[in-house]
Every structure is written in structure tokens, then in C-alpha cells.
N, C-alpha and C positions, 0 to 999 in steps of 0.2 A: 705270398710275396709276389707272385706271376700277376695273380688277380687284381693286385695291386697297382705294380708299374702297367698291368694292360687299361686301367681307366684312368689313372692319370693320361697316360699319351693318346686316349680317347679322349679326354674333357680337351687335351690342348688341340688335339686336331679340328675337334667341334670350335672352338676357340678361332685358330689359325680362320677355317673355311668362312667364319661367320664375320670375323674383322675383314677377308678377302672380300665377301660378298659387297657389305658394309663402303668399301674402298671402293669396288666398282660401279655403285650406285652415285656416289660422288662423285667419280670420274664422268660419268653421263650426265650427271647436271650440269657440271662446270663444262664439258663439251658443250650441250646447249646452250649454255647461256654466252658462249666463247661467239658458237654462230651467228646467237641472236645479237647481239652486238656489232658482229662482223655485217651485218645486213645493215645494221642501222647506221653502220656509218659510212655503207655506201650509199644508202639514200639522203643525208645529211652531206655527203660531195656532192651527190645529182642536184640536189637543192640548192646547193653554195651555186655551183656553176654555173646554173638555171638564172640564180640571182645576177651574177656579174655580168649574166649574158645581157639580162633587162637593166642593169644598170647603164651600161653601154649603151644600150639602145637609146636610153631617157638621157644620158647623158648633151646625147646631140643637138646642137642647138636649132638645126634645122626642125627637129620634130617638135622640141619645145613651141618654135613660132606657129608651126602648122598645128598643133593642140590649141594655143593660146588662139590661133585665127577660129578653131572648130569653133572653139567654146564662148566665142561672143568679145573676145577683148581687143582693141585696136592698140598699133602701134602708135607711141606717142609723138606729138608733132613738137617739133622744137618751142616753139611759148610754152607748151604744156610742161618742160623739162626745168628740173630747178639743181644748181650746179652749187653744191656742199663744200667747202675747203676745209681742209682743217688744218688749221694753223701749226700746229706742233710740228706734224708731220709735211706739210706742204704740199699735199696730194690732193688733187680734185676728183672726187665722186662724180656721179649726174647719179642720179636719182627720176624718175617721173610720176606723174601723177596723174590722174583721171581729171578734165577738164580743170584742174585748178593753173591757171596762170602762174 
């Protein structure tokens, strides 16, 4: 009977340690991957801000004119501009156009 209860409480220790092991092998993946996450979302904030910071930047219309002057395009001269109403609303647009009168 000894020989008995002493492998049962053997089988459950070997049991016990092996679900232990088992448990902490899970705990270290989900730790990693808890981190790996944790990194990627601070690089997806460094990103975001990085963005709003260039947003801002393109935002200004001073830069806009000075790109638009870089890149070849002139400011339109009043003939060149054609002035849109719309009736519903009663709002005037202007609108311009490249040498069209």
C-alpha cells in the first residue's frame, strides 16, 4: 500500500512540475510578445508625431507658394481668374487657370 500512495504522489509531482514548467514557458512568450508590442507602439507614436510635425510644416501657405514658385508655376493674374457663383448657396469661389482667360 506504501509503494502505492508513494507513485501516485510521484506521478502527481511529475504532473504538478511539468504543468509548472509548461506555465512558465507561456509566461515568457506572452512577456515577449507584451514587449514586442510595447516597442511597436512606440514607434507608430514616433511616426504619428513625425507625421503631424510634416503636416504642419505643408500645412503653411507660405511654403506651399515657395514649392509652387520652385517648381515652375506662376501666380495667376486677374484675367487669368474665373469667379464661379453658385446660386443655392450664394457664395463666390474664384478658381484660376493657366493662360485661359
Amino acid at each position: 500500500m506504501n509503494a502505492r500512495r508513494f507513485w501516485i504522489l510521484a506521478i502527481i509531482t511529475c504532473l504538478f512540475i511539468g504543468l509548472l514548467v509548461f506555465q512558465t514557458s507561456r509566461y515568457a512568450a506572452l512577456k515577449s510578445n507584451v514587449i514586442s508590442l510595447q516597442r511597436m507602439e512606440m514607434d507608430l507614436i514616433k511616426t504619428g508625431k513625425e507625421l503631424d510635425a510634416n503636416i504642419a510644416k505643408l500645412v503653411s501657405l507660405e511654403r506651399i507658394e515657395k514649392a509652387a514658385l520652385k517648381n515652375g508655376m506662376q501666380i495667376a493674374a486677374p484675367e487669368q481668374r474665373i469667379i464661379i457663383t453658385d446660386i443655392q448657396a450664394g457664395n463666390k469661389q474664384e478658381a484660376s487657370t493657366n493662360g485661359i482667360p
